[in-house]
C-alpha positions as CSV (number, residue, x, y, z in Angstrom):
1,X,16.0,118.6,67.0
2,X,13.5,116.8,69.4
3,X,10.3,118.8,71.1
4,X,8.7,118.8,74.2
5,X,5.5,120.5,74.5
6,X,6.0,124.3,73.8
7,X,9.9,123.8,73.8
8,X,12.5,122.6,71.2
9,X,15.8,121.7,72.1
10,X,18.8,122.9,69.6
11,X,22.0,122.2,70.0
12,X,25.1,124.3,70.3
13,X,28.8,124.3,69.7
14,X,31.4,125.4,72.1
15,X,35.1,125.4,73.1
16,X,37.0,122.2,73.0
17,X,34.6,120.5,70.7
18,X,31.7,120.2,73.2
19,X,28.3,120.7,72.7
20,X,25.2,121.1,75.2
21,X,21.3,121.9,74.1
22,X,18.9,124.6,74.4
23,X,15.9,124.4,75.5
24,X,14.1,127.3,73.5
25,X,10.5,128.3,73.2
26,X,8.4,127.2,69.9
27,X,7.9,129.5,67.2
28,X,9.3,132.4,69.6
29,X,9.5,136.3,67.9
30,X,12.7,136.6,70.1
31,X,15.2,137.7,68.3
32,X,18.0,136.0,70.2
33,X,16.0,133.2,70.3
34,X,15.6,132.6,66.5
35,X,18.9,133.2,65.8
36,X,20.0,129.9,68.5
37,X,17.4,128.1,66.6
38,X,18.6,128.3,63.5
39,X,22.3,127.8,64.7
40,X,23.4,131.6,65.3
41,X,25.1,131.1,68.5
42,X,24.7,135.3,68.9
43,X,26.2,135.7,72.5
44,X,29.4,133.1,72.0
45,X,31.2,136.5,72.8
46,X,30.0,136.4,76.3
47,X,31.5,132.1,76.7
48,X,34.6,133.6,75.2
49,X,35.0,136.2,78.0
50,X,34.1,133.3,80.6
51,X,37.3,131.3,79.4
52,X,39.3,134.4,79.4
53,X,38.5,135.5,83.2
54,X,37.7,132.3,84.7
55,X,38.6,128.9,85.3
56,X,36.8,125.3,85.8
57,X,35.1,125.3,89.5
58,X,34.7,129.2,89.4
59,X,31.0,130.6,90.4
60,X,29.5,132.5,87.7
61,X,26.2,134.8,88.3
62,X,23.9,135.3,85.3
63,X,21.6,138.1,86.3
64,X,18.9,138.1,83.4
65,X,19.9,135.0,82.2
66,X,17.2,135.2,79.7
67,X,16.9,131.3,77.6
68,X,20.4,130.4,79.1
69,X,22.7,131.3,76.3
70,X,25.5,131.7,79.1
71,X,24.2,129.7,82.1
72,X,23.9,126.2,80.3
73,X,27.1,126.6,78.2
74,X,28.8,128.1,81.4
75,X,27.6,125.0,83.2
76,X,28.7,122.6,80.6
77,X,32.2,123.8,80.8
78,X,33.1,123.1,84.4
79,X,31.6,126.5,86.0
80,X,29.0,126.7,89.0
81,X,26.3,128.8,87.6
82,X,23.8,130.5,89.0
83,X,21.0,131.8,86.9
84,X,18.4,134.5,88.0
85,X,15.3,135.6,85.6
86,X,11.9,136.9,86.6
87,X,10.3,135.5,83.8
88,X,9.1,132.4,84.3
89,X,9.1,131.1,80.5
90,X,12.9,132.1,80.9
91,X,13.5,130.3,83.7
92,X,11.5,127.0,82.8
93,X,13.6,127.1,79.5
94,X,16.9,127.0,81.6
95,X,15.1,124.2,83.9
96,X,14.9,121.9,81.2
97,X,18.1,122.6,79.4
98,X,19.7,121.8,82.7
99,X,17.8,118.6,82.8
100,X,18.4,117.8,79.7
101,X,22.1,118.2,79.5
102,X,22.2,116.7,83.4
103,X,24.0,119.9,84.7
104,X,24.3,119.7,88.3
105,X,25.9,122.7,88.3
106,X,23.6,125.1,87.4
107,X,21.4,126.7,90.5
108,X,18.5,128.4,88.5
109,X,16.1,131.2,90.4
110,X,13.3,132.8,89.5
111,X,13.1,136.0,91.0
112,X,13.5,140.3,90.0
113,X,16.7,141.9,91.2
114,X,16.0,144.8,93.6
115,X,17.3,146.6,96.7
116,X,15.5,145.2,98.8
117,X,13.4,141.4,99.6
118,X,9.8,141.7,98.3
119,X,7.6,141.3,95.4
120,X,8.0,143.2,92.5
121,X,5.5,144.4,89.3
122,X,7.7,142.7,85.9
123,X,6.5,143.3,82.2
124,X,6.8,139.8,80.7
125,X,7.8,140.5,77.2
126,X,10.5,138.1,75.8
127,X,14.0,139.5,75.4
128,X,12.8,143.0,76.4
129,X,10.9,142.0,79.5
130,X,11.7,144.5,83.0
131,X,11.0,145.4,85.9
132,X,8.0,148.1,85.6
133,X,9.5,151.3,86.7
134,X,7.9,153.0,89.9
135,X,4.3,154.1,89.4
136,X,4.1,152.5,85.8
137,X,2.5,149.1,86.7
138,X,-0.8,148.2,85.2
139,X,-3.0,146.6,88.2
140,X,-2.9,142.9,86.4
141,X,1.1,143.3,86.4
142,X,2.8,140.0,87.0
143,X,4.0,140.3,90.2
144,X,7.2,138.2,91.3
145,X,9.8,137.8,93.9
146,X,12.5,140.2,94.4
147,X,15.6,140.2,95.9
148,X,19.0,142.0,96.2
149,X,21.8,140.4,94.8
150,X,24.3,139.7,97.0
151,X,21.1,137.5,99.0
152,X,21.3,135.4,96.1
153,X,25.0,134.9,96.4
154,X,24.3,133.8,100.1
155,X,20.9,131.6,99.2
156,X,23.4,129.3,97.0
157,X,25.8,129.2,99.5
158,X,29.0,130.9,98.0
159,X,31.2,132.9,99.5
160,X,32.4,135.0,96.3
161,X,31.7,134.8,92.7
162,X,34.1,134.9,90.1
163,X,32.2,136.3,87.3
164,X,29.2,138.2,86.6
165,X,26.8,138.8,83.8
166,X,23.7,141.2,83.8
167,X,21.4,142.2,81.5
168,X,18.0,143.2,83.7
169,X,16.9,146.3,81.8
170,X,17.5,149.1,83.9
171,X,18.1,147.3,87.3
172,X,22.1,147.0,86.7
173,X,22.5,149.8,89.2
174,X,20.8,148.6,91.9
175,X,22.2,145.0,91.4
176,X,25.8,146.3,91.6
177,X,24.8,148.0,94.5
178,X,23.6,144.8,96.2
179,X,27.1,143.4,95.3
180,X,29.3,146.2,96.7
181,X,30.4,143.9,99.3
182,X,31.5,141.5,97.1
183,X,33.5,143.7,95.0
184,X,36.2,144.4,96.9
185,X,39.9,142.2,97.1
186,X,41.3,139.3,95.5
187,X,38.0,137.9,95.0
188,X,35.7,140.6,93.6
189,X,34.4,139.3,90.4
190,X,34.7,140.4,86.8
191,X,31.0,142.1,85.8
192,X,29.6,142.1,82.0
193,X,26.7,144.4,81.7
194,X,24.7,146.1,79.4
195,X,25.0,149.8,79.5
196,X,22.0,151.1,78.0
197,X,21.1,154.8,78.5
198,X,17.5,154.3,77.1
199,X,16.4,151.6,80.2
200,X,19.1,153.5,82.3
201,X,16.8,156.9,82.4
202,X,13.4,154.8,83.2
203,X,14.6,153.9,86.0
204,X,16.0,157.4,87.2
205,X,20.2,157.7,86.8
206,X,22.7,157.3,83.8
207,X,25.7,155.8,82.4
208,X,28.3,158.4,84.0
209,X,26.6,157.2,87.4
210,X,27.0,153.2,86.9
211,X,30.8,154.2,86.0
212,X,31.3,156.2,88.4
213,X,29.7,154.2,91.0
214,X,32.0,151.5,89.8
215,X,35.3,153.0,89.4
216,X,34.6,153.7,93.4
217,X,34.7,150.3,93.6
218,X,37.9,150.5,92.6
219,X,36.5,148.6,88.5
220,X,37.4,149.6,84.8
221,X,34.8,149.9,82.5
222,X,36.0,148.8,79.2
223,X,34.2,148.5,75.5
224,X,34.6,145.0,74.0
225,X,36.5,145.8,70.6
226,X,37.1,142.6,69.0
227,X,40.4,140.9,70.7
228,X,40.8,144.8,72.6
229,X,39.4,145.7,75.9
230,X,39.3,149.9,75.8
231,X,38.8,151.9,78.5
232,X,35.6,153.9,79.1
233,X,36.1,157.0,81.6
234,X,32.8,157.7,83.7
235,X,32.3,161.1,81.8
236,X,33.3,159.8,78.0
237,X,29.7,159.9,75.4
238,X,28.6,156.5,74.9
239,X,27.5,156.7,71.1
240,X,25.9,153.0,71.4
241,X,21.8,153.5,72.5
242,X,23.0,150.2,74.1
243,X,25.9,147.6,74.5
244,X,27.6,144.9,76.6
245,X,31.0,146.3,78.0
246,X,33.4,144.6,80.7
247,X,34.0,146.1,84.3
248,X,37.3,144.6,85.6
249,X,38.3,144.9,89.3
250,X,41.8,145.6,90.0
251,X,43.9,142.8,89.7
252,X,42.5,142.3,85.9
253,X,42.8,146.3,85.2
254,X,46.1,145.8,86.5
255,X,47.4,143.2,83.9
256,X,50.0,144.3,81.5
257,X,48.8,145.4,78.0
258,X,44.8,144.3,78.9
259,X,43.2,147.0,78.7
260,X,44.1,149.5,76.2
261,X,43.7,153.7,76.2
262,X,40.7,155.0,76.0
263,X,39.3,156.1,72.0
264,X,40.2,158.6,69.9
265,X,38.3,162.0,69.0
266,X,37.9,159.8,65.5
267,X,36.5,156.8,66.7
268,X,34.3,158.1,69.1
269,X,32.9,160.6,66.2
270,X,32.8,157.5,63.4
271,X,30.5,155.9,66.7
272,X,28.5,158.7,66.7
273,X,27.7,158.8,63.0
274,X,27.0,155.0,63.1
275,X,24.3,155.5,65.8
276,X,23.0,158.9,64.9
277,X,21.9,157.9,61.8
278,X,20.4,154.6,63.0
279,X,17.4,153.2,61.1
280,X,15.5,153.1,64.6
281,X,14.0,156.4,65.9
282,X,14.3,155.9,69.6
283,X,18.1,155.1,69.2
284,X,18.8,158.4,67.3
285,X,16.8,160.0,70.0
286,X,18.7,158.4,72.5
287,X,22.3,160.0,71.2
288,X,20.2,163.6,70.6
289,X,19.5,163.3,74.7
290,X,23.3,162.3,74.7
291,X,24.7,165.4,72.6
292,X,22.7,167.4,75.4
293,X,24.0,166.1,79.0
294,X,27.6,166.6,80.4
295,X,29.2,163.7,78.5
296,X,32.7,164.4,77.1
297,X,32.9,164.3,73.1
298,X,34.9,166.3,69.9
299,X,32.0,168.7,70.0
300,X,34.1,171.1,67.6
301,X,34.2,168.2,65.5
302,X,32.5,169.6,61.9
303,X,30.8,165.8,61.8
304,X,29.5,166.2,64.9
305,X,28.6,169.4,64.4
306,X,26.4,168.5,61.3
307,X,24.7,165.7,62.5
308,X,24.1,167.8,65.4
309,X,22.0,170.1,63.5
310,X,19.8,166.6,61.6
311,X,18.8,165.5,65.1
312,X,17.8,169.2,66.4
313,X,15.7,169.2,63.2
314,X,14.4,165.9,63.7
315,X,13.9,166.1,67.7
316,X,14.1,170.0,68.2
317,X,16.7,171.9,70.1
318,X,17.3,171.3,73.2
319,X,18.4,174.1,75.9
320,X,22.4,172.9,77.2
């Protein structure tokens, strides 16, 4: 491990016996972060979804590509990258990963995703860091560039992109509305996002409507269970106070044994228990909420039933 100013560079391990570094900020509280620095390669899920859906040559989009735990490895295995972050410490990381590991590949922007071209309030704060939702922003608020998504497809030049990952803490919606255009025929990309219902609601809609808004597009949404992709319907509970899933476009959803059905009354209620008796208050808040909207669930279910009755005692009833 070599530094450079507030940066050290660690290396990681992929596919095929490669390896590329990381440029990562010193003595970071990041969780992510800390974990790549001490050789926890935490989102090696996400490179092992790029092989599956992709090929060398293919133009990957990494919306909220955070220290570049995707872009640069993306990058070192034969994949045009483009990586968008609106924090700048996020996007000088990726800089000099890039230049260190001489990836010509990888196209790196710093900029919000919105729905329209403009400047936009963001709360700089690490892995957690956002766009501030309408009327939040402090006056001091870093203000940076913002712009739809399919306008950064165009500013680098491509035509189509092959895959996409997002993780921009509540703007998912509006930056899979900017790609509608894209997501249609032969071309339209495979799109791995985090569905989390917590950043979802500061920003004014839910899960059921990003599944619903994509299934008009004709995508799947789909849980990554181990080696199994399994189908979410728009209107099925989503235990999880957060998680990455898979939204495949129809010539993936279309492939023989890919996706399997969607979850059983007992593995959606073993989900349930898992999360509703998180250690974290705000994520057994979040399924409470959850127990109370229109999501379908075994609500006969006595387990359900029972925990339930813990949350309405630790949250209060709610009226249906």
């Amino acid at each position: 491990m070599t530094s450079r100013n507030d940066f050290e560079f660690h290396a990681v391990d992929l596919p095929h016996g490669q390896t590329v570094e990381l440029a990562l900020p010193a003595a970071s509280a990041d969780p992510v972060v800390k974990a790549y620095a001490t050789g926890h390669a935490l989102n090696g899920y996400l490179i092992d979804l790029l092989l599956r859906f992709t090929q060398e040559g293919a133009n990957v989009m990494d919306l909220g590509c955070h220290v570049g735990t995707m872009s640069v490895p993306a990058a070192a295995l034969g994949r045009h990258v483009l990586a968008v972050d609106a924090s700048p410490l996020h996007v000088e990381a990726v800089r000099r990963s890039a230049e260190r590991n001489q990836l010509g590949t990888l196209k790196i922007r710093w900029c919000a995703v919105a729905r329209e071209r403009g400047e936009i309030a963001f709360n700089e704060n690490g892995l957690w860091g956002m766009v501030w939702p309408p009327g939040k922003a402090p006056p001091d608020a870093l203000r940076v560039p913002a712009l739809p998504s399919d306008a950064l497809v165009r500013d680098a030049g491509w035509s189509h992109i092959d895959f996409v990952k997002m993780d921009v803490e509540g703007s998912e919606l509006a930056a899979i509305e900017g790609l509608a255009a894209l997501m249609t025929g032969e071309k339209a990309p495979v799109i791995v996002y985090e569905s989390n219902g917590m950043t979802f609601e500061l920003f004014g809609y839910d899960i059921v409507e990003v599944r619903t808004r994509l299934e008009e597009l004709g995508y799947v949404t789909c849980r990554i269970e181990h080696d199994r992709l399994v189908y979410c319907p728009p209107l099925q509970l989503q235990p999880e106070a957060w998680l990455d899933v898979v939204a495949l476009p129809p010539r993936w959803h279309r492939v023989e044994a890919l996706v399997t059905p969607e979850w059983t009354d007992d593995e959606i209620v073993a989900r349930c228990m898992e999360w509703g008796t998180n250690e974290h208050r705000n994520v057994r808040e979040y399924l409470h909420k959850a127990f109370d909207s229109a999501s379908e669930y075994p609500r006969s279910d006595a387990r359900i039933i029972a925990l339930r009755r813990d949350l309405d005692r630790e949250f209060g009833s709610r009226a249906v």
